[in-house]
mmCIF file of the N, C-alpha and C atoms, coordinates in Angstrom:
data_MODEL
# 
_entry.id   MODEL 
# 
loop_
_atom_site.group_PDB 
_atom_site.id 
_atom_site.type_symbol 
_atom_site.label_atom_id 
_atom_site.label_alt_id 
_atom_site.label_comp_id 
_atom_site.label_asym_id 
_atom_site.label_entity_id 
_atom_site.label_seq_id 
_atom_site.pdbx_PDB_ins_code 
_atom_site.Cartn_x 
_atom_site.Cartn_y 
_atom_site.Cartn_z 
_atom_site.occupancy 
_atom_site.B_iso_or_equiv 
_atom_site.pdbx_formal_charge 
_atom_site.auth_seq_id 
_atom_site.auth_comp_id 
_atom_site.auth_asym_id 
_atom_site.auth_atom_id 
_atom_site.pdbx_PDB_model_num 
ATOM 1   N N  . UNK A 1 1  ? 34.890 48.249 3.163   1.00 0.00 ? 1  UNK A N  1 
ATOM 2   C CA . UNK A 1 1  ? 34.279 49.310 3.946   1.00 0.00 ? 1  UNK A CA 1 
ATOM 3   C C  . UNK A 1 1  ? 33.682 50.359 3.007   1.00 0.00 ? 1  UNK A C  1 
ATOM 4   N N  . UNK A 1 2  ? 32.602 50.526 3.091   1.00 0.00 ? 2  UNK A N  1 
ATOM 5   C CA . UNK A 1 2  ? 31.965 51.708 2.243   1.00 0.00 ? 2  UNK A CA 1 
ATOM 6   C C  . UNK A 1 2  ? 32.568 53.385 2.701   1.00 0.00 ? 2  UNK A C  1 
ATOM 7   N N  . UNK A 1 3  ? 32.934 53.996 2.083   1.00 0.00 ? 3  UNK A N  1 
ATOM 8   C CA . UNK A 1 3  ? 33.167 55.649 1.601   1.00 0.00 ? 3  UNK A CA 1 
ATOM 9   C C  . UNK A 1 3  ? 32.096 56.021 0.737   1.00 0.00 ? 3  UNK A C  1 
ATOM 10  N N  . UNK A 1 4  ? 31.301 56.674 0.476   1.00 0.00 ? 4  UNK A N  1 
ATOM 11  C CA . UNK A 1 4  ? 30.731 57.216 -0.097  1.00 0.00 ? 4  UNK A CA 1 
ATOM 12  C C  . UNK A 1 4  ? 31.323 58.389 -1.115  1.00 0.00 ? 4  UNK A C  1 
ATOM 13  N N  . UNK A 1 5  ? 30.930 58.170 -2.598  1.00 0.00 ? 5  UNK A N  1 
ATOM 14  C CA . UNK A 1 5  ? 31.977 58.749 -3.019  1.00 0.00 ? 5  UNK A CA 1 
ATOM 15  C C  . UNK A 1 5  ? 31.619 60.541 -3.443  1.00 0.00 ? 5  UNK A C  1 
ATOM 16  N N  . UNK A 1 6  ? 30.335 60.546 -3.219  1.00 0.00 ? 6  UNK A N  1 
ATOM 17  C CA . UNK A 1 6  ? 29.730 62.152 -2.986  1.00 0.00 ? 6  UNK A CA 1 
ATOM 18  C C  . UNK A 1 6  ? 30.518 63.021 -1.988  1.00 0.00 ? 6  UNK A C  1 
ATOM 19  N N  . UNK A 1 7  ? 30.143 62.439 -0.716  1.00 0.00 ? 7  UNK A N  1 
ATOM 20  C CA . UNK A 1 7  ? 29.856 63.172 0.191   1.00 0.00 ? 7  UNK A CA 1 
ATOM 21  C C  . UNK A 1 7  ? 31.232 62.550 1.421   1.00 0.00 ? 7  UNK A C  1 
ATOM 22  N N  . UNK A 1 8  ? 31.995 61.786 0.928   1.00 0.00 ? 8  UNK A N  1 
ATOM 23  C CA . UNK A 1 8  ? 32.438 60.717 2.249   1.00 0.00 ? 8  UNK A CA 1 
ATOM 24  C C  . UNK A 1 8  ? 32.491 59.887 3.301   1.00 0.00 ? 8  UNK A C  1 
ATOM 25  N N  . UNK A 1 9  ? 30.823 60.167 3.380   1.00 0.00 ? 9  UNK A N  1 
ATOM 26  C CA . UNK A 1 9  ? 30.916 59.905 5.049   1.00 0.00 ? 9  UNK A CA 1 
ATOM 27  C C  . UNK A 1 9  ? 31.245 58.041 4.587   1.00 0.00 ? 9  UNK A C  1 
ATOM 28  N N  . UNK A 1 10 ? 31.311 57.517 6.317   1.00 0.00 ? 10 UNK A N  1 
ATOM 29  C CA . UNK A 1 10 ? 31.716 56.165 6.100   1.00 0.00 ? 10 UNK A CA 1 
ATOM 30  C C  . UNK A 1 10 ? 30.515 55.192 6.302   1.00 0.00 ? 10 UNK A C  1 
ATOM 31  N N  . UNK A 1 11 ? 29.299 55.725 6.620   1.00 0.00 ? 11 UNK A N  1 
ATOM 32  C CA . UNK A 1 11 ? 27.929 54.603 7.114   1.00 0.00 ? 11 UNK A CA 1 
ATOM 33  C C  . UNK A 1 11 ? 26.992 54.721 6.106   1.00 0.00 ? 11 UNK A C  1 
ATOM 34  N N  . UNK A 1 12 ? 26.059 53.882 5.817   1.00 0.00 ? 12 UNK A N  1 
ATOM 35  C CA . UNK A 1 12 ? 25.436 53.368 4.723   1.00 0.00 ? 12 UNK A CA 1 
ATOM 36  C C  . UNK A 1 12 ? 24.498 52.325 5.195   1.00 0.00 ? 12 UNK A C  1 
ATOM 37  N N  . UNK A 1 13 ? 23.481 52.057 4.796   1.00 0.00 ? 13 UNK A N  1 
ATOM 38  C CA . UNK A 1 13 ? 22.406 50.992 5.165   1.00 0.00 ? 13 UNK A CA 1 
ATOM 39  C C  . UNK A 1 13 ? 21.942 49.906 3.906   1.00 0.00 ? 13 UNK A C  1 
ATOM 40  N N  . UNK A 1 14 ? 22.045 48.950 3.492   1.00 0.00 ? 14 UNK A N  1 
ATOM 41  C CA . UNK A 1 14 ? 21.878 48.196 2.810   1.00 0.00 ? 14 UNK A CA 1 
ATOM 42  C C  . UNK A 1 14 ? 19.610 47.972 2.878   1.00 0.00 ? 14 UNK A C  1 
ATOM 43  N N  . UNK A 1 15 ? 19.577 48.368 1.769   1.00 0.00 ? 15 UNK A N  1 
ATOM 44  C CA . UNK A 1 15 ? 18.135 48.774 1.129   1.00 0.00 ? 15 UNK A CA 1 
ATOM 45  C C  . UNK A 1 15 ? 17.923 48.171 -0.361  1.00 0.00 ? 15 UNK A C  1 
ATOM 46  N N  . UNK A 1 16 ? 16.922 47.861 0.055   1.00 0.00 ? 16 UNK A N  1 
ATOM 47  C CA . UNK A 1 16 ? 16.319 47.231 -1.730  1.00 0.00 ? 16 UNK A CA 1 
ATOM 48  C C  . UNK A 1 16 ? 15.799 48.793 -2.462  1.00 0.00 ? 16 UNK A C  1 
ATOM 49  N N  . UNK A 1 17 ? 16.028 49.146 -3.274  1.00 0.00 ? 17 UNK A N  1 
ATOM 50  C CA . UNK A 1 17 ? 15.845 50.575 -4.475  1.00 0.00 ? 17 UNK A CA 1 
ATOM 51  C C  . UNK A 1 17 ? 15.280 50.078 -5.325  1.00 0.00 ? 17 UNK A C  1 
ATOM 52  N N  . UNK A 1 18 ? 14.402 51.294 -5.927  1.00 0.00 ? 18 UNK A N  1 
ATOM 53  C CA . UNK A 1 18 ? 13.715 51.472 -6.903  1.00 0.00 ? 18 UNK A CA 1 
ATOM 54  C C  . UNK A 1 18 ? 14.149 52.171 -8.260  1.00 0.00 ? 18 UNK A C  1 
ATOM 55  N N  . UNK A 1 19 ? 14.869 51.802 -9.379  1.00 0.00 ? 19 UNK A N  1 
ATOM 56  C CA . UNK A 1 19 ? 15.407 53.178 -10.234 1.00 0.00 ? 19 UNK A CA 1 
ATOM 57  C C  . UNK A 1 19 ? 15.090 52.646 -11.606 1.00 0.00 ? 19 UNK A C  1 
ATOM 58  N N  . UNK A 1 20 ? 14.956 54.181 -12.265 1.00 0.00 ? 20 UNK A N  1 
ATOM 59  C CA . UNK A 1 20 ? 14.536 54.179 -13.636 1.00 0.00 ? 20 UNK A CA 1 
ATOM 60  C C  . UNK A 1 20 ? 15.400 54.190 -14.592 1.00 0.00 ? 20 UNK A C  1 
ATOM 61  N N  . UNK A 1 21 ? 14.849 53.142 -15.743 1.00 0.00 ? 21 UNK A N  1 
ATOM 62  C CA . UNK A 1 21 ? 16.613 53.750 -17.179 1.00 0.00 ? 21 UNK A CA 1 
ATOM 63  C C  . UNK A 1 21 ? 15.820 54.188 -18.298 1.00 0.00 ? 21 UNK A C  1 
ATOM 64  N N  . UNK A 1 22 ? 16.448 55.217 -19.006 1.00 0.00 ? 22 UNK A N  1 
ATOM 65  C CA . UNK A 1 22 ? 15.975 55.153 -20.302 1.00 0.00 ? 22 UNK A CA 1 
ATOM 66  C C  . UNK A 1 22 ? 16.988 54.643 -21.295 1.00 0.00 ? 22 UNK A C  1 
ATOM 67  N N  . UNK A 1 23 ? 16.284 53.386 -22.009 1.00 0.00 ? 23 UNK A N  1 
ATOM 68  C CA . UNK A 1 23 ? 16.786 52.881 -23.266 1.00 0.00 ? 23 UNK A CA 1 
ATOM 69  C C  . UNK A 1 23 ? 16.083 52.897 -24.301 1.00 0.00 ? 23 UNK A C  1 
ATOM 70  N N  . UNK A 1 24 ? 16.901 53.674 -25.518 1.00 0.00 ? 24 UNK A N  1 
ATOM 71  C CA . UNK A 1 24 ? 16.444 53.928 -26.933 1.00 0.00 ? 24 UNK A CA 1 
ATOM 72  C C  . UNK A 1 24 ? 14.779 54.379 -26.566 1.00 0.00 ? 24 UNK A C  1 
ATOM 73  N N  . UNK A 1 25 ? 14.779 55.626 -25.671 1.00 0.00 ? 25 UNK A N  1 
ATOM 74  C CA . UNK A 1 25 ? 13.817 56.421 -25.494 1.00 0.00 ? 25 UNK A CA 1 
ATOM 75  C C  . UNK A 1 25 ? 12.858 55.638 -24.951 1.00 0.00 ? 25 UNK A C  1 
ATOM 76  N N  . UNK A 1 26 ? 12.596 54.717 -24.574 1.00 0.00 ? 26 UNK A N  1 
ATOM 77  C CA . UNK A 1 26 ? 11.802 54.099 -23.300 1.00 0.00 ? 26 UNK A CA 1 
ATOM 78  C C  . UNK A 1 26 ? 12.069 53.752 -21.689 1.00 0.00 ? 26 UNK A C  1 
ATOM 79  N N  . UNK A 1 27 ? 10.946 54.429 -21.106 1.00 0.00 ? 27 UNK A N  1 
ATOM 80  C CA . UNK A 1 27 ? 11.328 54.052 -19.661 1.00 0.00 ? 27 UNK A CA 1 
ATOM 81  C C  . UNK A 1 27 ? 11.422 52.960 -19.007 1.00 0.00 ? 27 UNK A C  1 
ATOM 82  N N  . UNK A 1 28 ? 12.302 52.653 -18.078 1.00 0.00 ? 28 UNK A N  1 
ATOM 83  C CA . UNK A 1 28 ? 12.164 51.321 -17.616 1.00 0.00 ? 28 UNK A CA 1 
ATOM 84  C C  . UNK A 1 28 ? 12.483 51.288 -16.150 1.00 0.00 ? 28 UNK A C  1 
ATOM 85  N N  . UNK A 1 29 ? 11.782 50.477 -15.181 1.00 0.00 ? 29 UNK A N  1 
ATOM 86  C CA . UNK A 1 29 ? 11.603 50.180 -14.112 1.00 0.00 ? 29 UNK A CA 1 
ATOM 87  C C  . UNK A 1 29 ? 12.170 49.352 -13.417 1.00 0.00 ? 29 UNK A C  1 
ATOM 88  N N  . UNK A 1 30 ? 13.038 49.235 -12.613 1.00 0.00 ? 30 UNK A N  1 
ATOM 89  C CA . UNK A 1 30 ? 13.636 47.675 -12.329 1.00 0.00 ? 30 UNK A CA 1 
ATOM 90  C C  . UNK A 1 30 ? 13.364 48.334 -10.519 1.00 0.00 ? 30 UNK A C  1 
ATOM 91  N N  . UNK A 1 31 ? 12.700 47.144 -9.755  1.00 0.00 ? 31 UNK A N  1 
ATOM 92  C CA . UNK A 1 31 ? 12.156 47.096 -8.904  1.00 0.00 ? 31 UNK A CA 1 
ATOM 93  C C  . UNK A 1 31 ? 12.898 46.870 -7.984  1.00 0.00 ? 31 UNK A C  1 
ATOM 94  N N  . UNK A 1 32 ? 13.111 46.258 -6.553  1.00 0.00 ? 32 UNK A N  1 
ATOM 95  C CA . UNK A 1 32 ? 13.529 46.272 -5.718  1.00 0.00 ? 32 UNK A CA 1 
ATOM 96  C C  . UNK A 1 32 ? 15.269 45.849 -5.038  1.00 0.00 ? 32 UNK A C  1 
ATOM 97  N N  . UNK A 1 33 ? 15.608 46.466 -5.988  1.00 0.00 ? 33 UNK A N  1 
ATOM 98  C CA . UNK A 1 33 ? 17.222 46.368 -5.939  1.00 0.00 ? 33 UNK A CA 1 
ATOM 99  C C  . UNK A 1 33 ? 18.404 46.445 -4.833  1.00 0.00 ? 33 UNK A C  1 
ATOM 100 N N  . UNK A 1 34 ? 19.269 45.342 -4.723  1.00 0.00 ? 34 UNK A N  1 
ATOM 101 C CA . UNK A 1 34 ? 19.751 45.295 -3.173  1.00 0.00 ? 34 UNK A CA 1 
ATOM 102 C C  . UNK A 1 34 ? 20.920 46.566 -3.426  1.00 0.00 ? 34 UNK A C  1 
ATOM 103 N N  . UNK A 1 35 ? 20.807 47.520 -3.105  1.00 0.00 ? 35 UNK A N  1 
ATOM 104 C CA . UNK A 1 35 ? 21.851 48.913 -2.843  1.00 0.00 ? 35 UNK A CA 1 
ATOM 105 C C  . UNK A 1 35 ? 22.390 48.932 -1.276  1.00 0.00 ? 35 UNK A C  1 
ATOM 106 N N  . UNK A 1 36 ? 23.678 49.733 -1.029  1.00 0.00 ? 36 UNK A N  1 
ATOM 107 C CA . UNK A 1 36 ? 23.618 50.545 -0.235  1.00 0.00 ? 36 UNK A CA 1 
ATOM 108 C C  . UNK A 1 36 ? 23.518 51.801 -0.176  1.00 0.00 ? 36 UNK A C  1 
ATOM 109 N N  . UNK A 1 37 ? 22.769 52.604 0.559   1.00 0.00 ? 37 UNK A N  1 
ATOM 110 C CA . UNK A 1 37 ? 22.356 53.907 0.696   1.00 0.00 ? 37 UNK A CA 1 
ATOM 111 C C  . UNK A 1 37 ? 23.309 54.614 1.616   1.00 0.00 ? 37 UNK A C  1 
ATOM 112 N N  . UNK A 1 38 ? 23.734 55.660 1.301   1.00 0.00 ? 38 UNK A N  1 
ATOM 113 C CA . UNK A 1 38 ? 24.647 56.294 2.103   1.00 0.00 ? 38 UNK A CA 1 
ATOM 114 C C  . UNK A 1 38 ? 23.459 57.254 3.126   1.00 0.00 ? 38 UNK A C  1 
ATOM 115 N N  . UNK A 1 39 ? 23.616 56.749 4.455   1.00 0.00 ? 39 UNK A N  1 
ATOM 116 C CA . UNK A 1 39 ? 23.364 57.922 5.657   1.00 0.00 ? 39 UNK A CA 1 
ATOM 117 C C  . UNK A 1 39 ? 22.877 59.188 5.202   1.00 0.00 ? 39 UNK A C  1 
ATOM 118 N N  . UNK A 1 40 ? 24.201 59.567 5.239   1.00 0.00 ? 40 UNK A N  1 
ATOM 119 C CA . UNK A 1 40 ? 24.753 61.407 5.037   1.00 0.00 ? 40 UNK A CA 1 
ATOM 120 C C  . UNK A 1 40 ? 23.353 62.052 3.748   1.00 0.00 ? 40 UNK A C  1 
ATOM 121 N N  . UNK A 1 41 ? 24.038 61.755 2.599   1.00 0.00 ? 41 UNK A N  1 
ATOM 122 C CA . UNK A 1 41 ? 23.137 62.520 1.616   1.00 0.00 ? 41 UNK A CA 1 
ATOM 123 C C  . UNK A 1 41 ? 22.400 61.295 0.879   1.00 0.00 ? 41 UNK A C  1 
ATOM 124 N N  . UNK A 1 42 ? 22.513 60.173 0.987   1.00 0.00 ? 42 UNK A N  1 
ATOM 125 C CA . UNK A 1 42 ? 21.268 59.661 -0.006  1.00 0.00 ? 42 UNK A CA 1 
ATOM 126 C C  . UNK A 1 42 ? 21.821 58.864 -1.407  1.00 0.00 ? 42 UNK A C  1 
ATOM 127 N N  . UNK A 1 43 ? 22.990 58.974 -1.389  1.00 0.00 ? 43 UNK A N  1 
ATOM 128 C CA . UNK A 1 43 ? 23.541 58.364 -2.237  1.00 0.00 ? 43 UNK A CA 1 
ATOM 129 C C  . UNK A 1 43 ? 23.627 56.677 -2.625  1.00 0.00 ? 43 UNK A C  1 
ATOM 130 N N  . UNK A 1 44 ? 23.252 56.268 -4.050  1.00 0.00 ? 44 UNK A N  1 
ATOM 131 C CA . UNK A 1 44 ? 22.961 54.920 -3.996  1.00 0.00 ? 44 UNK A CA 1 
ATOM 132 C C  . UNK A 1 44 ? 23.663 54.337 -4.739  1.00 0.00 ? 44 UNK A C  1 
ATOM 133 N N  . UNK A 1 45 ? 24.288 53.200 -4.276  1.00 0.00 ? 45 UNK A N  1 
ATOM 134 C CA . UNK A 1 45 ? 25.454 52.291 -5.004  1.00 0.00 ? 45 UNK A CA 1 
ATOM 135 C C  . UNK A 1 45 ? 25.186 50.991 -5.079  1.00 0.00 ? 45 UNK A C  1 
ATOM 136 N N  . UNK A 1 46 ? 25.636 50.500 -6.281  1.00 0.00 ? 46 UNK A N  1 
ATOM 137 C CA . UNK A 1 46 ? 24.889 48.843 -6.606  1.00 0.00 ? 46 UNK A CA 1 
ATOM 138 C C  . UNK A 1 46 ? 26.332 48.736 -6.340  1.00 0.00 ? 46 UNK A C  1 
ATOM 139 N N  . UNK A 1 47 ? 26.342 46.843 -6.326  1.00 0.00 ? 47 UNK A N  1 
ATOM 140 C CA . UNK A 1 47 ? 27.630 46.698 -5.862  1.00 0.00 ? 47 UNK A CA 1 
ATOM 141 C C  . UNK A 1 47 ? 28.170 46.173 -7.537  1.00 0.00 ? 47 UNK A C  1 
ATOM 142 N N  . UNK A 1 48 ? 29.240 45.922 -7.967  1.00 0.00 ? 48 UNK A N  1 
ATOM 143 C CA . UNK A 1 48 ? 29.403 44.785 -9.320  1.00 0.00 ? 48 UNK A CA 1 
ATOM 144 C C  . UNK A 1 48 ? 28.681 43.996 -9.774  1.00 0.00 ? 48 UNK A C  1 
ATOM 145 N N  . UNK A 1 49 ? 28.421 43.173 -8.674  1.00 0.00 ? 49 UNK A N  1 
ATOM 146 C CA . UNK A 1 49 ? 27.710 42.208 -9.242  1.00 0.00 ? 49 UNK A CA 1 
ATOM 147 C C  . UNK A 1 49 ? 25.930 42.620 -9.468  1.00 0.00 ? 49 UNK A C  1 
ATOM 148 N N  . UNK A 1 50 ? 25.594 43.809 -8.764  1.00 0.00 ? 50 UNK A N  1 
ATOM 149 C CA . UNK A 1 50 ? 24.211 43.863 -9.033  1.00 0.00 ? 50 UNK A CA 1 
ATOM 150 C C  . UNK A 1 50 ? 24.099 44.502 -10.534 1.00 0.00 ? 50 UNK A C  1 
ATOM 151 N N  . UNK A 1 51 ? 25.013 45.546 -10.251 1.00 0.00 ? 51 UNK A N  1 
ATOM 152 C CA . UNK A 1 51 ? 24.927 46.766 -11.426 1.00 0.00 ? 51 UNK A CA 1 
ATOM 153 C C  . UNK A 1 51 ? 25.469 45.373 -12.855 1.00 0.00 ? 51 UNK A C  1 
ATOM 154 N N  . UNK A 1 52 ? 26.004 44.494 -12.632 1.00 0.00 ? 52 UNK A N  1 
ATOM 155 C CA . UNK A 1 52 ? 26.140 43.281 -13.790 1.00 0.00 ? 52 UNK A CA 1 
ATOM 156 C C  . UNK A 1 52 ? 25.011 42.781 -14.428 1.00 0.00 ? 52 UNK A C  1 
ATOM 157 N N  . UNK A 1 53 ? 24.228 42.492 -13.150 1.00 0.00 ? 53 UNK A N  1 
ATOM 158 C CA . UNK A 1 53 ? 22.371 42.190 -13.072 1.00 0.00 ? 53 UNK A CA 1 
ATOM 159 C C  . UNK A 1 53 ? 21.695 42.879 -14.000 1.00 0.00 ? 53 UNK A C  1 
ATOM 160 N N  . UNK A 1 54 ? 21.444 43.918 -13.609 1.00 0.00 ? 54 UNK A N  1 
ATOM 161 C CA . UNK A 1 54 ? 20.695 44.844 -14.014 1.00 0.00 ? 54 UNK A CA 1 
ATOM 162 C C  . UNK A 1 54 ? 21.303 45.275 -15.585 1.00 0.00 ? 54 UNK A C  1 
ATOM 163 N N  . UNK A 1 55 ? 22.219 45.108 -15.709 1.00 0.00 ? 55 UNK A N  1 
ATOM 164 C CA . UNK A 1 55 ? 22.972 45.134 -17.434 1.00 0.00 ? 55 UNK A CA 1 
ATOM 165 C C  . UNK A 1 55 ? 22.311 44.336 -18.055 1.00 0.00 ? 55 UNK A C  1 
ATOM 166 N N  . UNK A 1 56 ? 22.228 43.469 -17.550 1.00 0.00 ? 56 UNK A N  1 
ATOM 167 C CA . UNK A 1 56 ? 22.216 41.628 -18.320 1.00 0.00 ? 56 UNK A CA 1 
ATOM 168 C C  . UNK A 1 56 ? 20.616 41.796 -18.484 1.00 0.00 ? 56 UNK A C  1 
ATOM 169 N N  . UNK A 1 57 ? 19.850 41.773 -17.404 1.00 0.00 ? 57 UNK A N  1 
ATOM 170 C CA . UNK A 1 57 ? 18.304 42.101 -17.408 1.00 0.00 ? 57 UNK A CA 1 
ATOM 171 C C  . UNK A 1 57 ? 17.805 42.906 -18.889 1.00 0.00 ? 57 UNK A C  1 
ATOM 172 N N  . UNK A 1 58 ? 18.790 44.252 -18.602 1.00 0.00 ? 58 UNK A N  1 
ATOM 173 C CA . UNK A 1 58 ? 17.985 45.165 -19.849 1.00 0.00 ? 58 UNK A CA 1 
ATOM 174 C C  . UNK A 1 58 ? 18.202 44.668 -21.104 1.00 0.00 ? 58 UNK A C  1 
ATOM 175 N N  . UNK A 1 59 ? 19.441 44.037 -21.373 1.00 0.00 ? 59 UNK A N  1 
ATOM 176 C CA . UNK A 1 59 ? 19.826 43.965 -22.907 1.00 0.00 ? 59 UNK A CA 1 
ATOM 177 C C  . UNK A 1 59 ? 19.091 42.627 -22.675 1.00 0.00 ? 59 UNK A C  1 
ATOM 178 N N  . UNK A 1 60 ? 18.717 42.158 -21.997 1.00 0.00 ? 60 UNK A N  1 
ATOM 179 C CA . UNK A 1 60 ? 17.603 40.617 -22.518 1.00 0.00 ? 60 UNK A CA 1 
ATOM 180 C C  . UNK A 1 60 ? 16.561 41.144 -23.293 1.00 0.00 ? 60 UNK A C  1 
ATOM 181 N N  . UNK A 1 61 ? 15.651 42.334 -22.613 1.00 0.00 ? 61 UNK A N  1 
ATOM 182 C CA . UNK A 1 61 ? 14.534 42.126 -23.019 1.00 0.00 ? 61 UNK A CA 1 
ATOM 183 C C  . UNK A 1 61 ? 13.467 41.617 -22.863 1.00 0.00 ? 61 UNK A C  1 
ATOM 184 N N  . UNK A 1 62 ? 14.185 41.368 -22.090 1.00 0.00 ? 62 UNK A N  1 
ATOM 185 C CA . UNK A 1 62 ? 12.962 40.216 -21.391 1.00 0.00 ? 62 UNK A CA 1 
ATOM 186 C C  . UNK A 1 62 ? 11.201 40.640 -21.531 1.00 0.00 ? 62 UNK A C  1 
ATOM 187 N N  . UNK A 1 63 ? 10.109 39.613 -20.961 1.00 0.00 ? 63 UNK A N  1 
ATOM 188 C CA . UNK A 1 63 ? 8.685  39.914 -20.817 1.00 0.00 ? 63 UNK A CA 1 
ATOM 189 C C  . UNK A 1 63 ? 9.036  40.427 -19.465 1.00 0.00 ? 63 UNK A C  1 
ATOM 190 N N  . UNK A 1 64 ? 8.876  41.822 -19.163 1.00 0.00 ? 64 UNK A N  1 
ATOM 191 C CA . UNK A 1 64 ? 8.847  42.644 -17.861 1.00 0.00 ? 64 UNK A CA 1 
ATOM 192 C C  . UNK A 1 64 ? 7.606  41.786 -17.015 1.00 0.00 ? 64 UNK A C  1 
ATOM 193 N N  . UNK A 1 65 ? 7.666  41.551 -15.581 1.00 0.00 ? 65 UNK A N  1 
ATOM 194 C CA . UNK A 1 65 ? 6.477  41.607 -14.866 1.00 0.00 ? 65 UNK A CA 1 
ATOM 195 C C  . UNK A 1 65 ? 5.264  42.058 -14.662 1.00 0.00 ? 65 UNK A C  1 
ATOM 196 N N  . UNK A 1 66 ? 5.331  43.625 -15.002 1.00 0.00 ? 66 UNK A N  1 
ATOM 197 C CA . UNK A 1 66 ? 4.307  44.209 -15.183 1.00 0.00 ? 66 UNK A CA 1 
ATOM 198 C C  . UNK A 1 66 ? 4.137  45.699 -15.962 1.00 0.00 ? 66 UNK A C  1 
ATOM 199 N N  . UNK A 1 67 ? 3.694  46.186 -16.296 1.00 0.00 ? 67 UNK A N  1 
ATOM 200 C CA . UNK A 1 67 ? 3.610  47.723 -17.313 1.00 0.00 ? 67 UNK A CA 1 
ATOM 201 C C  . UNK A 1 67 ? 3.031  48.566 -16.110 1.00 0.00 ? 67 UNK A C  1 
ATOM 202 N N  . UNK A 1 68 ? 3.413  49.778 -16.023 1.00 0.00 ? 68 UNK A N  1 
ATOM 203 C CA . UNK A 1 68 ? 2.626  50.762 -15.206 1.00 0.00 ? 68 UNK A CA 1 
ATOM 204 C C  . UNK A 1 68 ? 2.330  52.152 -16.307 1.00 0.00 ? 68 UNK A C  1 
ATOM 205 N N  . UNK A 1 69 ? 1.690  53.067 -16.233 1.00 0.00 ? 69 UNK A N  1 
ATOM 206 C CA . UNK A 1 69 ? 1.273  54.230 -16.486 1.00 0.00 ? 69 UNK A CA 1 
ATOM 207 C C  . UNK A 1 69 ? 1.923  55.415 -16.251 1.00 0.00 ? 69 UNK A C  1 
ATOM 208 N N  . UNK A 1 70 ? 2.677  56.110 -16.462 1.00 0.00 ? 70 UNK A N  1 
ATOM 209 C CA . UNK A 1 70 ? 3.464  56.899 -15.983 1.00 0.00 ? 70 UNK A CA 1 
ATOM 210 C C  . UNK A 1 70 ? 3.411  58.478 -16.525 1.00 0.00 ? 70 UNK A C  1 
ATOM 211 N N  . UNK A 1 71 ? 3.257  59.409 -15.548 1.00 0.00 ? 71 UNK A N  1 
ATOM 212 C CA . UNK A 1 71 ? 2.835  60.954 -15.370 1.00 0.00 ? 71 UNK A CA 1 
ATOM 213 C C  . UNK A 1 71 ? 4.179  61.146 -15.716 1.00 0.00 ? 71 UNK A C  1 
ATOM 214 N N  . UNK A 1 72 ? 3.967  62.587 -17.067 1.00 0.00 ? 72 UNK A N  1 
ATOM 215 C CA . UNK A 1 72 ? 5.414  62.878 -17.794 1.00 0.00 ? 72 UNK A CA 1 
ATOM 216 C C  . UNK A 1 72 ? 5.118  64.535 -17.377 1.00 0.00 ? 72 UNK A C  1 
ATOM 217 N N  . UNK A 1 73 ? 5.987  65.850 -17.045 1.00 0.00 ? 73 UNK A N  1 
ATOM 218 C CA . UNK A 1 73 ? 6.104  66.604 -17.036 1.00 0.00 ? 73 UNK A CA 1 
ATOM 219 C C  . UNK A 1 73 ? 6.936  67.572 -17.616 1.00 0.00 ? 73 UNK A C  1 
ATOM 220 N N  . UNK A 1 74 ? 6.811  68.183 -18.822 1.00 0.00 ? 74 UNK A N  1 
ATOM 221 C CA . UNK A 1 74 ? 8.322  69.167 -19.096 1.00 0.00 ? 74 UNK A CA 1 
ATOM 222 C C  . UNK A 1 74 ? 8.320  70.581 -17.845 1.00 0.00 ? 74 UNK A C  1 
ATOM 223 N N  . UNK A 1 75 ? 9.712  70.507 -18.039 1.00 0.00 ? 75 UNK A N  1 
ATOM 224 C CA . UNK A 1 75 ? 10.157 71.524 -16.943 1.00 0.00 ? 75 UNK A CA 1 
ATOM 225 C C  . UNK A 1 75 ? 10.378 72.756 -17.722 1.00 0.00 ? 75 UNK A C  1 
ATOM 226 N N  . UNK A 1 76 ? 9.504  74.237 -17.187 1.00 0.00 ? 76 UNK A N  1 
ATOM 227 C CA . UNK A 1 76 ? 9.355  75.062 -18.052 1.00 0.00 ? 76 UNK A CA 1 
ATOM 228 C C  . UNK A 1 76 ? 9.801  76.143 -17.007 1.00 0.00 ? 76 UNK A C  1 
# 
C-alpha cells in the first residue's frame, strides 16, 4: 500500500515521469519512467526495481536515443 513519505496521504496514481540527473557535471534525461505520483503534493517514487533501472542505464553509458538543447539559468 503506498504512504507517501512527504506528506502521508495514502492515494497515488501510477504515471510514466520525466527526470533529470547530473553526473560528473552533465545533464541527463531519462524519459518516460513508470512512477507513482502521490495525489496530495506531487511526490514521485520509483519502485526498486525501477530506481535499479535507471542505476544500471547511467553507469552503462550507453548511446542515449537522442541529445536535446537545453536553456540554463543562474538564480540571482
Amino acid at each position: 500500500m503506498f504512504v507517501c513519505h512527504v506528506c502521508g496521504a495514502k492515494d497515488a496514481e501510477q504515471k510514466l515521469v520525466d527526470e533529470t540527473f547530473r553526473i560528473d557535471g552533465s545533464l541527463i534525461l531519462v524519459e518516460k519512467i513508470p512512477a507513482q505520483v502521490c495525489y496530495n503534493c506531487g511526490e514521485v517514487v520509483f519502485s526498486s526495481e525501477t530506481a535499479e533501472k535507471i542505476r544500471t542505464l547511467l553507469q552503462r553509458k550507453a548511446q542515449p536515443d537522442k541529445s536535446i538543447q537545453v536553456d540554463v539559468f543562474a538564480y540571482q
